[in-house]
N, C-alpha and C positions, 0 to 999 in steps of 0.2 A: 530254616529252623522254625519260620514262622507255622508254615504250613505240618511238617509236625505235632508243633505243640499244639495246634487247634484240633488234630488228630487224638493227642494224647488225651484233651479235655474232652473228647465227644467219647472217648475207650472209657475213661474213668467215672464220667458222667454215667454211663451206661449200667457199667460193676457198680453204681453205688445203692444202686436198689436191691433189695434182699430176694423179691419174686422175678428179677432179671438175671441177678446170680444163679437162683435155682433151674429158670431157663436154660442158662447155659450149663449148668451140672448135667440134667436130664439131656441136653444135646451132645455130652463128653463121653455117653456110654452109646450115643450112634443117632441117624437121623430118625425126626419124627415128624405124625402128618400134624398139624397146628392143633385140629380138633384133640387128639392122644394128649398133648404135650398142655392142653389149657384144663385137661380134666381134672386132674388133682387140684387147682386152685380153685379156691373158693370165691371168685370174682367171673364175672360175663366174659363169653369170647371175646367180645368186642374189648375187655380191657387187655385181655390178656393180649389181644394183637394189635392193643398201643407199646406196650412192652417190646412185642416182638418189633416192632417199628423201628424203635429206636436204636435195640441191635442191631436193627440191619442197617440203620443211619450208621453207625459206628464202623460198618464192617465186620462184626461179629457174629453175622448168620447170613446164610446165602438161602433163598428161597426158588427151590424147582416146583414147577407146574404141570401136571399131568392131568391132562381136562379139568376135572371141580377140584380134583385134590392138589392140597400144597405141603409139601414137604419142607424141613426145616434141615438145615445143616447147618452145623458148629462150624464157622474160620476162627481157630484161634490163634494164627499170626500174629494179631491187633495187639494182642496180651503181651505178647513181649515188648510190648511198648512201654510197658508200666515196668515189666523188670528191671531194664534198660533206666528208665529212669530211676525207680529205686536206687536203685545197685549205686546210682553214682557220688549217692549218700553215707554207703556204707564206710569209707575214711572216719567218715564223720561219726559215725557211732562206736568203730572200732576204737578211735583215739577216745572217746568220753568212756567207753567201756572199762580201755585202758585205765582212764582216771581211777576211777571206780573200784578197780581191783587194786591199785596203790593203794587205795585210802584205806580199803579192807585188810589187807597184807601186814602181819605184823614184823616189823622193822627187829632188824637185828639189831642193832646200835643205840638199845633200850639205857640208859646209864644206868 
C-alpha cells in the first residue's frame, strides 16, 4: 500500500500543474516530438522539459528516441490511480448528498 500511495502522490503531484495537464491533453490526441509539443507555451524548452520530467517521473509519458528526435507518448494507466482513489469516497458524498436532498424535500407530514 505503501508503495502505491507514493505512486499516487507523484500521479497527482504531476496533474496539479495547469501547463502539465495541458501536456497531457495535447499527448491524448496522439504522440509528439518535445520541440511540437513546448511550441504553444509561452515558457523556454528547457522549462517545458522540466514539466516533461516530472511526467515521466510519474509514469505518465514514455519518451522514444530516434537520433536528435524525441518523441513524447501519453501512458495513461497512472490516472486511474486517482479514480480508484477518488471513487472510494464517493459513499461518502452519496450519503451527504443524500442529507441534502432530505433537507430540501418538502415533508408530507406538514401539520
Amino acid at each position: 500500500m505503501v508503495e502505491h500511495a507514493e505512486g499516487l502522490g507523484a500521479i497527482l503531484a504531476a496533474v496539479a500543474d495547469p501547463t502539465r495537464r495541458a501536456i497531457i491533453d495535447r499527448l491524448a490526441q496522439g504522440p509528439r516530438r518535445v520541440t511540437d509539443l513546448a511550441a504553444p507555451f509561452r515558457m523556454s524548452l528547457n522549462a517545458v522539459s522540466k514539466h516533461i520530467k516530472i511526467l515521466e517521473s510519474a509514469g505518465l509519458v514514455h519518451r522514444s528516441r530516434l537520433g536528435r528526435e524525441h518523441t513524447l507518448h501519453l501512458t495513461a494507466q497512472p490516472l486511474s490511480h486517482i479514480a480508484i482513489w477518488a471513487n472510494r469516497y464517493t459513499r461518502y458524498w452519496s450519503a451527504r448528498l443524500d442529507t441534502l436532498e432530505d433537507f430540501f424535500t418538502p415533508s408530507d407530514e406538514l401539520p
